[in-house]
PDB file of N, H, CA, C and O in Angstrom:
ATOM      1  N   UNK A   1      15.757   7.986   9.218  1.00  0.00           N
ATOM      2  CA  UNK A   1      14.398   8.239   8.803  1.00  0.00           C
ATOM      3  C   UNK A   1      14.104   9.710   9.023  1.00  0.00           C
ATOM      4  O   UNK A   1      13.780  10.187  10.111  1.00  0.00           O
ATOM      5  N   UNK A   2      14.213  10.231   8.151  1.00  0.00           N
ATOM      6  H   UNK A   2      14.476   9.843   7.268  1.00  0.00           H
ATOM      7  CA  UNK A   2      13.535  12.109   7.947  1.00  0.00           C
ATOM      8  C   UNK A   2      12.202  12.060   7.676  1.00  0.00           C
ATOM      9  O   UNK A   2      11.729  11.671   6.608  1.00  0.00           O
ATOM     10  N   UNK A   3      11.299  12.625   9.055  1.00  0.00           N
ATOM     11  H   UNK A   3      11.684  12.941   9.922  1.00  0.00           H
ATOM     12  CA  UNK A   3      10.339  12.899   8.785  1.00  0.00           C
ATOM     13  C   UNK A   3      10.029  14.322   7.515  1.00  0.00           C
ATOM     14  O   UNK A   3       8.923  14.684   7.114  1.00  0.00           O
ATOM     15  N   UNK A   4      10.762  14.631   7.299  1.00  0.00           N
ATOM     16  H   UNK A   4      11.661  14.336   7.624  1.00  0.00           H
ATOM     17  CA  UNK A   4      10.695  15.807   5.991  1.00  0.00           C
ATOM     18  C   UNK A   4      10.318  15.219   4.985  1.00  0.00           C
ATOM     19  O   UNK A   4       9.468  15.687   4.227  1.00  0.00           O
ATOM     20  N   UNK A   5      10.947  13.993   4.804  1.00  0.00           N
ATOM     21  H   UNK A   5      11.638  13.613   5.420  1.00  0.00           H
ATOM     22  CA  UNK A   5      10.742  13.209   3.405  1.00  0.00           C
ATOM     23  C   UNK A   5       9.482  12.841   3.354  1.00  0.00           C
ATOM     24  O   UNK A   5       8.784  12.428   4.280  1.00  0.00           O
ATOM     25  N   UNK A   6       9.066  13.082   1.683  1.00  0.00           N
ATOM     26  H   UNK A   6       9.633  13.417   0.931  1.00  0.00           H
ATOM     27  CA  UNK A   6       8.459  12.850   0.970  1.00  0.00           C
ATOM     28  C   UNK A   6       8.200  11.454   1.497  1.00  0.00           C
ATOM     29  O   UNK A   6       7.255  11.337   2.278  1.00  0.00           O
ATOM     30  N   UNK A   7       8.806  10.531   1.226  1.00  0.00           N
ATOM     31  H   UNK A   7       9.573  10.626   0.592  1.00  0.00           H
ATOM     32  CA  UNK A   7       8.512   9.372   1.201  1.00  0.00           C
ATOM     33  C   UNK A   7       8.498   8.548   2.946  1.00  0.00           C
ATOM     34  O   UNK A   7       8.197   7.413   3.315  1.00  0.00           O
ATOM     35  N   UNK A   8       9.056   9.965   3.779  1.00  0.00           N
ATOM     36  H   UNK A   8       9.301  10.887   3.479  1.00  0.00           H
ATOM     37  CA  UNK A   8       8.716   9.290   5.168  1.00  0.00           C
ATOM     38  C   UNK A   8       7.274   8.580   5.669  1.00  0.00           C
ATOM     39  O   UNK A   8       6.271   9.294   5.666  1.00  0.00           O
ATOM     40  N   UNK A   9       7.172   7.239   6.080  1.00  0.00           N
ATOM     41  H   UNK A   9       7.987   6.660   6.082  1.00  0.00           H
ATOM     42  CA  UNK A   9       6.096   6.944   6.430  1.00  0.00           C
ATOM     43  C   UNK A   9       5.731   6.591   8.184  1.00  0.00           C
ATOM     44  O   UNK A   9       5.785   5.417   8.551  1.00  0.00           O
ATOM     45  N   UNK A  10       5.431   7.502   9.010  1.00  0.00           N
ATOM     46  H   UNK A  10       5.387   8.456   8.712  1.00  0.00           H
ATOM     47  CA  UNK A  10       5.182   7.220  10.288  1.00  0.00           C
ATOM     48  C   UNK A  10       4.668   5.833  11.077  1.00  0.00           C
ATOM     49  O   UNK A  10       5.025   5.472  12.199  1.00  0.00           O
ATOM     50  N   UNK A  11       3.582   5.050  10.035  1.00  0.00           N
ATOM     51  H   UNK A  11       3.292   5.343   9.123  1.00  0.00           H
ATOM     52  CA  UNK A  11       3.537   4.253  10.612  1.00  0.00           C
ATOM     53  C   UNK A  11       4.413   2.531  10.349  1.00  0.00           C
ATOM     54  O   UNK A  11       4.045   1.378  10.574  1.00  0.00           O
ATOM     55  N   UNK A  12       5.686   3.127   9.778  1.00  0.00           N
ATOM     56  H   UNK A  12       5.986   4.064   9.595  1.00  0.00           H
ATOM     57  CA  UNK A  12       6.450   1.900   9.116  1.00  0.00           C
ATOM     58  C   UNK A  12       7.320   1.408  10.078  1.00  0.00           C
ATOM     59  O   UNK A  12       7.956   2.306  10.628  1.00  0.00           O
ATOM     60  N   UNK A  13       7.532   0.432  10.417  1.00  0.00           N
ATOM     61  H   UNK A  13       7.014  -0.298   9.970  1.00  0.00           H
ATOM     62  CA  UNK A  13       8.008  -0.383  11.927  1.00  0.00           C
ATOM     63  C   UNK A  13       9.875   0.631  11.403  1.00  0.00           C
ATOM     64  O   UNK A  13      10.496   0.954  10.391  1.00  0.00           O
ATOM     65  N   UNK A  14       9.987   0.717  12.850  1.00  0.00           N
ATOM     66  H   UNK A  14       9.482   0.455  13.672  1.00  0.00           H
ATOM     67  CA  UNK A  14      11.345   1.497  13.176  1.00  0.00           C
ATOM     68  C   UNK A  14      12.275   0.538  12.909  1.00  0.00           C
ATOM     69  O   UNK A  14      12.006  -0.605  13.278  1.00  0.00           O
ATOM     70  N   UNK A  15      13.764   0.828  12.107  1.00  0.00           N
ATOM     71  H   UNK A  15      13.983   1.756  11.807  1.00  0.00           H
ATOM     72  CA  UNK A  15      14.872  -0.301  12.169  1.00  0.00           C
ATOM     73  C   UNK A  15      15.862  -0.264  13.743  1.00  0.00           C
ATOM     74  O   UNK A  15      16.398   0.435  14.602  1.00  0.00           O
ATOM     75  N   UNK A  16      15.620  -1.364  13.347  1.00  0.00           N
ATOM     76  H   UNK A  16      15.184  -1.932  12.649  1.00  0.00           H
ATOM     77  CA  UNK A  16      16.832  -2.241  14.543  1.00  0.00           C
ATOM     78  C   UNK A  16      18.304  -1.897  14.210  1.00  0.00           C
ATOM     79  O   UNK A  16      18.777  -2.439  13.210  1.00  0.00           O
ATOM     80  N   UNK A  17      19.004  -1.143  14.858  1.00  0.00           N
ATOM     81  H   UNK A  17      18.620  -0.703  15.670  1.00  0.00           H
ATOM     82  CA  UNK A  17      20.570  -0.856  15.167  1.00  0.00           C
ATOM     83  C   UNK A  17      21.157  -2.468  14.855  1.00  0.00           C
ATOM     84  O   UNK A  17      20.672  -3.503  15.311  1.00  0.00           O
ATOM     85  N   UNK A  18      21.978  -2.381  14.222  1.00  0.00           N
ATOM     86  H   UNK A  18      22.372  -1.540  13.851  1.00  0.00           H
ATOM     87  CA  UNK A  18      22.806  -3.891  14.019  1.00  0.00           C
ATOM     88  C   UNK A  18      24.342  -3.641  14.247  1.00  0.00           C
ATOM     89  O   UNK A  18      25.101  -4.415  14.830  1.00  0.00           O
ATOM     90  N   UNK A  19      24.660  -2.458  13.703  1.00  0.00           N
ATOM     91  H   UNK A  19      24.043  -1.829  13.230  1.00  0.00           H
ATOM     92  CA  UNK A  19      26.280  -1.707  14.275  1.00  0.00           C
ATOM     93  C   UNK A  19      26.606  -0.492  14.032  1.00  0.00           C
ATOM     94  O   UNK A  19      25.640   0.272  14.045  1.00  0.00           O
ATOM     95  N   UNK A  20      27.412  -0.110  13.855  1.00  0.00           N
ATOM     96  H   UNK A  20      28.196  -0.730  13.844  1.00  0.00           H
ATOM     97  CA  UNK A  20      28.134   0.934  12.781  1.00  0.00           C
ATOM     98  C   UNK A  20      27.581   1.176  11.618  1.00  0.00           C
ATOM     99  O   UNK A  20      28.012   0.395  10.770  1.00  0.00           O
ATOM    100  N   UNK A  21      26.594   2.134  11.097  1.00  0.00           N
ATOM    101  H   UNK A  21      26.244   2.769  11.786  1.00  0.00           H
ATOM    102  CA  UNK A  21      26.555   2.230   9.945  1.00  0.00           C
ATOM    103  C   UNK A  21      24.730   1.428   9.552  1.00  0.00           C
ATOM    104  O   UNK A  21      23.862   2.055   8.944  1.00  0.00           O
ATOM    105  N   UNK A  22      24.574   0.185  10.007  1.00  0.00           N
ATOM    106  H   UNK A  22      25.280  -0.324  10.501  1.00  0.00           H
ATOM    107  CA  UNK A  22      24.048  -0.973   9.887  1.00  0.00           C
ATOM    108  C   UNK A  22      22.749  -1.139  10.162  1.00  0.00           C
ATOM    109  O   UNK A  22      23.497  -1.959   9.630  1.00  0.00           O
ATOM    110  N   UNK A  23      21.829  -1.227  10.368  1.00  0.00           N
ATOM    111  H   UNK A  23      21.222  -0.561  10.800  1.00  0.00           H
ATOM    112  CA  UNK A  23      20.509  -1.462  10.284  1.00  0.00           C
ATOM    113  C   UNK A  23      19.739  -2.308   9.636  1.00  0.00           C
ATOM    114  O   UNK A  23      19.725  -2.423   8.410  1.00  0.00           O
ATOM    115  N   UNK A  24      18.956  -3.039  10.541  1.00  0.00           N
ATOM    116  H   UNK A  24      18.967  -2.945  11.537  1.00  0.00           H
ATOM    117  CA  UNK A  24      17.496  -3.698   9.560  1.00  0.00           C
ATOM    118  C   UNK A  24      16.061  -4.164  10.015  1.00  0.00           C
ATOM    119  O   UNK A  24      15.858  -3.600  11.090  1.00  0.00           O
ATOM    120  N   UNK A  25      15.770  -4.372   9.924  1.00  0.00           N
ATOM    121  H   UNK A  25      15.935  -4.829   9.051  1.00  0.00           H
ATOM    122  CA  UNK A  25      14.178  -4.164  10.607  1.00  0.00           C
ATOM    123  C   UNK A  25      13.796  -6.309  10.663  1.00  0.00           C
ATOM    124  O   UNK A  25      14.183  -7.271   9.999  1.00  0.00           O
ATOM    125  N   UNK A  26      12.989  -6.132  11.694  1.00  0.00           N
ATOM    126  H   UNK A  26      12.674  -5.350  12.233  1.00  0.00           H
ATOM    127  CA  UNK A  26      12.411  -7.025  12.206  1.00  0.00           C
ATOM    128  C   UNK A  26      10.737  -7.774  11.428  1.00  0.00           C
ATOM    129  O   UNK A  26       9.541  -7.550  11.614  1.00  0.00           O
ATOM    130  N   UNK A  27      11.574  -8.766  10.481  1.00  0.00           N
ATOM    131  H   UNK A  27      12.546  -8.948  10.330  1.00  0.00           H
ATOM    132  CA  UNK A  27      10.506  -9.641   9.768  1.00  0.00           C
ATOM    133  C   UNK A  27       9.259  -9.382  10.512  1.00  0.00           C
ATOM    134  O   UNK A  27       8.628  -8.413  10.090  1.00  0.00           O
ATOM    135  N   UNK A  28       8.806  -9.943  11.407  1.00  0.00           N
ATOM    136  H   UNK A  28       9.319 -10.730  11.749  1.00  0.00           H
ATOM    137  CA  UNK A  28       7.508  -9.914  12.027  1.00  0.00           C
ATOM    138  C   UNK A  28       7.051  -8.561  11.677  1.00  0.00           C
ATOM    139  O   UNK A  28       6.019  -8.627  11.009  1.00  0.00           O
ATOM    140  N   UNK A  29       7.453  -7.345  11.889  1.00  0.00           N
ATOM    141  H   UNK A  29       8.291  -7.290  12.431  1.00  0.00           H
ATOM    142  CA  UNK A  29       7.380  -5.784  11.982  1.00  0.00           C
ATOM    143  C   UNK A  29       6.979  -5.865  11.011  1.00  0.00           C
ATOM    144  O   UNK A  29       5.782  -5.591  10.928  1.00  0.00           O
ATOM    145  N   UNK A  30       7.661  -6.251   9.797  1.00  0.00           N
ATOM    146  H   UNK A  30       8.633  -6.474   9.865  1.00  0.00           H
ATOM    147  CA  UNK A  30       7.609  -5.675   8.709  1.00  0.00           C
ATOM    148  C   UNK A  30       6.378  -6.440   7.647  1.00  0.00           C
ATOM    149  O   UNK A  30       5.965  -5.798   6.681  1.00  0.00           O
ATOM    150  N   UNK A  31       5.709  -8.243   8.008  1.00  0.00           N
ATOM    151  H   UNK A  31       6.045  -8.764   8.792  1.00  0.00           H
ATOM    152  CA  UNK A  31       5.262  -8.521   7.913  1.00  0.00           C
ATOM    153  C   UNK A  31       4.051  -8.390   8.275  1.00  0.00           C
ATOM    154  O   UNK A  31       3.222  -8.933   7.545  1.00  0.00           O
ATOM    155  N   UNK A  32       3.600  -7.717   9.376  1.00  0.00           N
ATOM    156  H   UNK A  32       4.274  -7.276   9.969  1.00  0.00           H
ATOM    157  CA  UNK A  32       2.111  -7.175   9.940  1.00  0.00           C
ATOM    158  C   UNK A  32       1.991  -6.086   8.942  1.00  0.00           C
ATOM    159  O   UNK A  32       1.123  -6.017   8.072  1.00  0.00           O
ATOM    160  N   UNK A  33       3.138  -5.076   9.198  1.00  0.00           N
ATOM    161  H   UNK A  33       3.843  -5.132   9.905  1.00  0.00           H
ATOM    162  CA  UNK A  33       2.900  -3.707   8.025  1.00  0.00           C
ATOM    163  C   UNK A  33       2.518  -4.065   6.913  1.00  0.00           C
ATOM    164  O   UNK A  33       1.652  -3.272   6.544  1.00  0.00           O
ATOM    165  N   UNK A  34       2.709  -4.895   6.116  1.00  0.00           N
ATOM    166  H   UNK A  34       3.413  -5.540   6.416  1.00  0.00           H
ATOM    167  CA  UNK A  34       2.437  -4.960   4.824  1.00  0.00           C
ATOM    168  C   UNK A  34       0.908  -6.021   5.123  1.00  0.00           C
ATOM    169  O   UNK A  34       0.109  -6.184   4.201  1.00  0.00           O
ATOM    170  N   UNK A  35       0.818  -6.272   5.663  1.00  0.00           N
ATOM    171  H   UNK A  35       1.467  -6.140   6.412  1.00  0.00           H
ATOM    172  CA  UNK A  35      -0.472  -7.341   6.715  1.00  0.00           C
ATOM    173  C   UNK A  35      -1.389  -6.175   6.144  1.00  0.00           C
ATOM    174  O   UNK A  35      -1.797  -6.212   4.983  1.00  0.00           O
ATOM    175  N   UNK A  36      -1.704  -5.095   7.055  1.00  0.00           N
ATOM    176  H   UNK A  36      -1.372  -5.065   7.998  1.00  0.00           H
ATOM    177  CA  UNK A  36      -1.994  -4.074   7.387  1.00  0.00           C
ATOM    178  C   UNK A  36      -2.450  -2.982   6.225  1.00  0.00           C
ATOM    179  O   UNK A  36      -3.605  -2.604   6.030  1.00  0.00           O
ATOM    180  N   UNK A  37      -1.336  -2.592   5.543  1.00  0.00           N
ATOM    181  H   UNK A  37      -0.398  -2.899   5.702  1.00  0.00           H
ATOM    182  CA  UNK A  37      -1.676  -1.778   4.587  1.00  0.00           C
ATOM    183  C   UNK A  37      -1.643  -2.447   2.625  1.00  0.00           C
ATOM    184  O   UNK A  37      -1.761  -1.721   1.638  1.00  0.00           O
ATOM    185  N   UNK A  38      -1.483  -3.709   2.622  1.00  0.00           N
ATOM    186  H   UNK A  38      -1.387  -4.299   3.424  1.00  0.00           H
ATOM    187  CA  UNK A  38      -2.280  -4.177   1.824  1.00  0.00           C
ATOM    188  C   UNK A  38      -3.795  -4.541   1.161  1.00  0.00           C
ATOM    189  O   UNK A  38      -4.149  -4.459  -0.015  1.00  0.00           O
ATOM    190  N   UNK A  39      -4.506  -4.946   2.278  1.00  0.00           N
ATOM    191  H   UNK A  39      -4.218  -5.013   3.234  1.00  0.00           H
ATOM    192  CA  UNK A  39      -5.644  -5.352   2.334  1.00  0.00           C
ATOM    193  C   UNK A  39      -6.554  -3.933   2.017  1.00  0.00           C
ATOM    194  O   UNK A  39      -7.502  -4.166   1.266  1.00  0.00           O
ATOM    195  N   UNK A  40      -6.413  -2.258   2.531  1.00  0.00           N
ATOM    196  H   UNK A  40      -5.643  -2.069   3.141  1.00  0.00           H
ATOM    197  CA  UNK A  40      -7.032  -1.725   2.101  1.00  0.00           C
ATOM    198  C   UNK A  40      -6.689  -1.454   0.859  1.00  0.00           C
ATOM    199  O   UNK A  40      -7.511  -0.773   0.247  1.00  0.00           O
ATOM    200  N   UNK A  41      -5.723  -1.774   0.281  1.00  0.00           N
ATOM    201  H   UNK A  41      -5.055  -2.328   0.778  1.00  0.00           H
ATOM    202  CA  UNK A  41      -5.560  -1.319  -1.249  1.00  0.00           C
ATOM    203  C   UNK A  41      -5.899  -2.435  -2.394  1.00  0.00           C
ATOM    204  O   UNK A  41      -5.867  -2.296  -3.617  1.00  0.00           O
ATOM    205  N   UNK A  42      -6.134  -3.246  -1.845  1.00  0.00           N
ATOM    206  H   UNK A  42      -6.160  -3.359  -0.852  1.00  0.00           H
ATOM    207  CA  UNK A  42      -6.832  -4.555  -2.414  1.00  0.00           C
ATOM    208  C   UNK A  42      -8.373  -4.355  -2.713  1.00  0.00           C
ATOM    209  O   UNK A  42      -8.858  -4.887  -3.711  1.00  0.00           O
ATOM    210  N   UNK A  43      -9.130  -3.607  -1.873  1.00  0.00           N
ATOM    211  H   UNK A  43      -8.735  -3.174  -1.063  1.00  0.00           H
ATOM    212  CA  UNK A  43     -10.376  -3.185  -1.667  1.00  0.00           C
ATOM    213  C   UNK A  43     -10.330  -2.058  -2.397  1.00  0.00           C
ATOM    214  O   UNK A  43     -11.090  -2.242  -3.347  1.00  0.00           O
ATOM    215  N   UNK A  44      -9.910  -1.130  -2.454  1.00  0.00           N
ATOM    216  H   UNK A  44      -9.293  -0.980  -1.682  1.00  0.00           H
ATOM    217  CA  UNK A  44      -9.733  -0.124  -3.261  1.00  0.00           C
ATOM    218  C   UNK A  44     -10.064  -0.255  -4.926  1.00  0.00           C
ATOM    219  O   UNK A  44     -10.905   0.169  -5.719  1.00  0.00           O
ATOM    220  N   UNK A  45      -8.772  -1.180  -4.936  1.00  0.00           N
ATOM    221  H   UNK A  45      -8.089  -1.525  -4.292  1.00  0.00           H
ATOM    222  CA  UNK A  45      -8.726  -1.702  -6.473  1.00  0.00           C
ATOM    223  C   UNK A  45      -9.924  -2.107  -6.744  1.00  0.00           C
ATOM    224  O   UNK A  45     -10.653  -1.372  -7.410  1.00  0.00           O
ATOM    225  N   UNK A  46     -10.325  -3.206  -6.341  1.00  0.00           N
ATOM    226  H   UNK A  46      -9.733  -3.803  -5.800  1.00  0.00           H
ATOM    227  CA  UNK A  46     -11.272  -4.186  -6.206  1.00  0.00           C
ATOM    228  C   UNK A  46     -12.405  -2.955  -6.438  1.00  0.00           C
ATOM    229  O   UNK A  46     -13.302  -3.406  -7.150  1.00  0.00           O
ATOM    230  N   UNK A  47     -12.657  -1.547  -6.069  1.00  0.00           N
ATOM    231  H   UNK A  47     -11.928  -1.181  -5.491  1.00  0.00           H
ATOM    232  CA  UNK A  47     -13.806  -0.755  -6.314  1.00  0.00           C
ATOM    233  C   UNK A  47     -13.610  -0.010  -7.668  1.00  0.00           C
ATOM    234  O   UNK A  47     -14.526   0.448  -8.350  1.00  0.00           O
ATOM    235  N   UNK A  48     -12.217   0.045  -7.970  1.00  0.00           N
ATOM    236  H   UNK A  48     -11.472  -0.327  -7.416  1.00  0.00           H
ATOM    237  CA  UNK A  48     -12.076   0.651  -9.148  1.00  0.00           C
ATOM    238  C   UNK A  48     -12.349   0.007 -10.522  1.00  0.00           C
ATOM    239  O   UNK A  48     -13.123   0.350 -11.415  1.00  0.00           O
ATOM    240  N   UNK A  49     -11.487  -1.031 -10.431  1.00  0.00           N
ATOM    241  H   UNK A  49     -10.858  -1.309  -9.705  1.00  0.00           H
ATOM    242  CA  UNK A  49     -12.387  -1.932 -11.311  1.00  0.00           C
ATOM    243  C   UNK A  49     -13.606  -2.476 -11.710  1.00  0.00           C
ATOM    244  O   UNK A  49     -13.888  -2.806 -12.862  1.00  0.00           O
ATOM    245  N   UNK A  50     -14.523  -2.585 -10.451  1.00  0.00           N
ATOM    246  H   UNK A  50     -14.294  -2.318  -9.515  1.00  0.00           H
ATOM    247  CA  UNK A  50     -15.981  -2.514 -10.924  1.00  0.00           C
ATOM    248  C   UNK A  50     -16.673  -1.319 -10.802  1.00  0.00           C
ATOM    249  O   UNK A  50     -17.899  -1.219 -10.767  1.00  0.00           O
ATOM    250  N   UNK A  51     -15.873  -0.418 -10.739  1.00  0.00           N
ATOM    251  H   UNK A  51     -14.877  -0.499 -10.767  1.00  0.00           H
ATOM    252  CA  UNK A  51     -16.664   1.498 -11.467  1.00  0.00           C
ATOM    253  C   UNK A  51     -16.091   1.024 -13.022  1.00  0.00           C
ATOM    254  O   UNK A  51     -16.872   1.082 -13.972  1.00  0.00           O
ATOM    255  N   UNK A  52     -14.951   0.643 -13.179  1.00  0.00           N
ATOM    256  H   UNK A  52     -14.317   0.596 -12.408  1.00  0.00           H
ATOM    257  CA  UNK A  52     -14.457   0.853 -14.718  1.00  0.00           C
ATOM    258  C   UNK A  52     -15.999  -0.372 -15.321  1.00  0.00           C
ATOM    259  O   UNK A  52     -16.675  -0.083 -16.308  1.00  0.00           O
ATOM    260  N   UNK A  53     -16.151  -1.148 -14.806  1.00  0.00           N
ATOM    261  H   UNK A  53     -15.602  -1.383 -14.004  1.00  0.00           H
ATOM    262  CA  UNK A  53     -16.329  -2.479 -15.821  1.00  0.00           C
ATOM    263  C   UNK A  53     -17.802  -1.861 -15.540  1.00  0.00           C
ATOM    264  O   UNK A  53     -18.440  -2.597 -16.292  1.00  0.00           O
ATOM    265  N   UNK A  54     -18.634  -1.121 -15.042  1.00  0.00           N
ATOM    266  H   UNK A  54     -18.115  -0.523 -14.431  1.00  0.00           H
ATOM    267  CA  UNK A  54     -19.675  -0.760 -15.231  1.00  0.00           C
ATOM    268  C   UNK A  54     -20.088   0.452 -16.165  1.00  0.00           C
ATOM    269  O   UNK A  54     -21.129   0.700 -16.773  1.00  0.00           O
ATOM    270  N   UNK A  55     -18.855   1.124 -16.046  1.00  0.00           N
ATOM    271  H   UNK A  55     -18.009   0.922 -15.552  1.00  0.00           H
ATOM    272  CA  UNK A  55     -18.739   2.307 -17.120  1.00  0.00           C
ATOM    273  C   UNK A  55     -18.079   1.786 -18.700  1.00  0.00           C
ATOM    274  O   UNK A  55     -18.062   2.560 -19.657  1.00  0.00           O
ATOM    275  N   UNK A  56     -17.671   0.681 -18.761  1.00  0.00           N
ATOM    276  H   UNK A  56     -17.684   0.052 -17.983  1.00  0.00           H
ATOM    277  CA  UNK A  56     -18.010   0.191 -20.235  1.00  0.00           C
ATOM    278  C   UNK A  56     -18.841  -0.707 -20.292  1.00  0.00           C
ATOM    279  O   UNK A  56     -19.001  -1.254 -21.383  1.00  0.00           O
ATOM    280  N   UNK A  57     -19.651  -1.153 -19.108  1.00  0.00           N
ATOM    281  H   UNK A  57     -19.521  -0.709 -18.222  1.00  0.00           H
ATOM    282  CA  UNK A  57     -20.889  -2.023 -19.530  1.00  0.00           C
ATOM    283  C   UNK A  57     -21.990  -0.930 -20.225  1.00  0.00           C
ATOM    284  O   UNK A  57     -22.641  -1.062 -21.262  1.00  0.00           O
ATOM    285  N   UNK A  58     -21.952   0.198 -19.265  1.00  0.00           N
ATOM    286  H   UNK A  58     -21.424   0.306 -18.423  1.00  0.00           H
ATOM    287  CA  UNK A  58     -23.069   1.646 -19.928  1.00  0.00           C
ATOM    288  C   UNK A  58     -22.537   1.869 -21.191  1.00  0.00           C
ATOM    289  O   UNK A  58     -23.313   1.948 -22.144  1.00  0.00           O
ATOM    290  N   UNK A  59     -21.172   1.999 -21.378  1.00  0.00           N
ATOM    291  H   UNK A  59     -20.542   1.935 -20.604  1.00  0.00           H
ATOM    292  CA  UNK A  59     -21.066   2.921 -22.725  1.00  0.00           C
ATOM    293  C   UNK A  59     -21.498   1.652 -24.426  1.00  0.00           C
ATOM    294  O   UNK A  59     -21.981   1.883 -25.535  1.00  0.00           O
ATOM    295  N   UNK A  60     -20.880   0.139 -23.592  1.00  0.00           N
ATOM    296  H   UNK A  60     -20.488  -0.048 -22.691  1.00  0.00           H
ATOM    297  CA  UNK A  60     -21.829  -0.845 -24.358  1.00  0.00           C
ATOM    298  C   UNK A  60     -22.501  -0.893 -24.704  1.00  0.00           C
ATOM    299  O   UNK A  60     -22.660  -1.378 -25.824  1.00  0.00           O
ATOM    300  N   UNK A  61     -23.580  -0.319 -23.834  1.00  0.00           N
ATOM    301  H   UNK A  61     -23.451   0.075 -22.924  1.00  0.00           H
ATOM    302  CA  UNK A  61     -25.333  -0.293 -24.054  1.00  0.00           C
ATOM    303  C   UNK A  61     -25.456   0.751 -24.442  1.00  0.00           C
ATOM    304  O   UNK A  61     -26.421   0.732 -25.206  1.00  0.00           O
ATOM    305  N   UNK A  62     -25.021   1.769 -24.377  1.00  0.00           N
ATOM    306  H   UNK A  62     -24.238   1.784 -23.756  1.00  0.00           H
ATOM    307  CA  UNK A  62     -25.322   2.863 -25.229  1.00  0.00           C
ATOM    308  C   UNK A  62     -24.626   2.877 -26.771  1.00  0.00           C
ATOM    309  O   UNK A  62     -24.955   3.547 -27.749  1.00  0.00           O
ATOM    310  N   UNK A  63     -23.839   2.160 -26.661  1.00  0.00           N
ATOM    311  H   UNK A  63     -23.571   1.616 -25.865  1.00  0.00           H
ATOM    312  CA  UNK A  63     -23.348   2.257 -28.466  1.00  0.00           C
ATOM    313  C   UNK A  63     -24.019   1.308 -29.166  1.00  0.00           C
ATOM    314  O   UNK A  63     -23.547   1.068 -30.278  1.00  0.00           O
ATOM    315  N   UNK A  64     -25.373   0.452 -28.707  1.00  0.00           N
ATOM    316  H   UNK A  64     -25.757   0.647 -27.805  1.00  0.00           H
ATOM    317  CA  UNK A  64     -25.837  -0.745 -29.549  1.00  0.00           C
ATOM    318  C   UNK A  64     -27.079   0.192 -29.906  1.00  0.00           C
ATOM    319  O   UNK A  64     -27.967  -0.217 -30.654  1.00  0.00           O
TER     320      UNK A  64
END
């Protein structure tokens, strides 16, 4: 895990050593994380879509 990277994410559960080479991360870990950072992007959406569906309810009413 390179914190340099672009795509490094600090708060993503650390992998588990398995051997040589080998690694994998711990279901539970990885199941809270996505627990966690789903739900605000659910809400998110959930705001974008009713900015969109109000901005063609206006442009509705303005084209009648």
């Amino acid at each position: 895990m390179n914190p340099l990277s672009k795509y490094y994410d600090a708060t993503f559960p650390r992998p588990v050593r398995l051997g040589s080479g080998s690694v994998g991360w711990r279901s539970s870990a990885i199941d809270e994380w996505l627990t966690l950072h789903t739900v605000p992007a659910r809400s998110a959406v959930k705001g974008v879509n009713d900015e969109v569906r109000h901005t063609l309810s206006s442009d509705m009413t303005m084209s009648r």
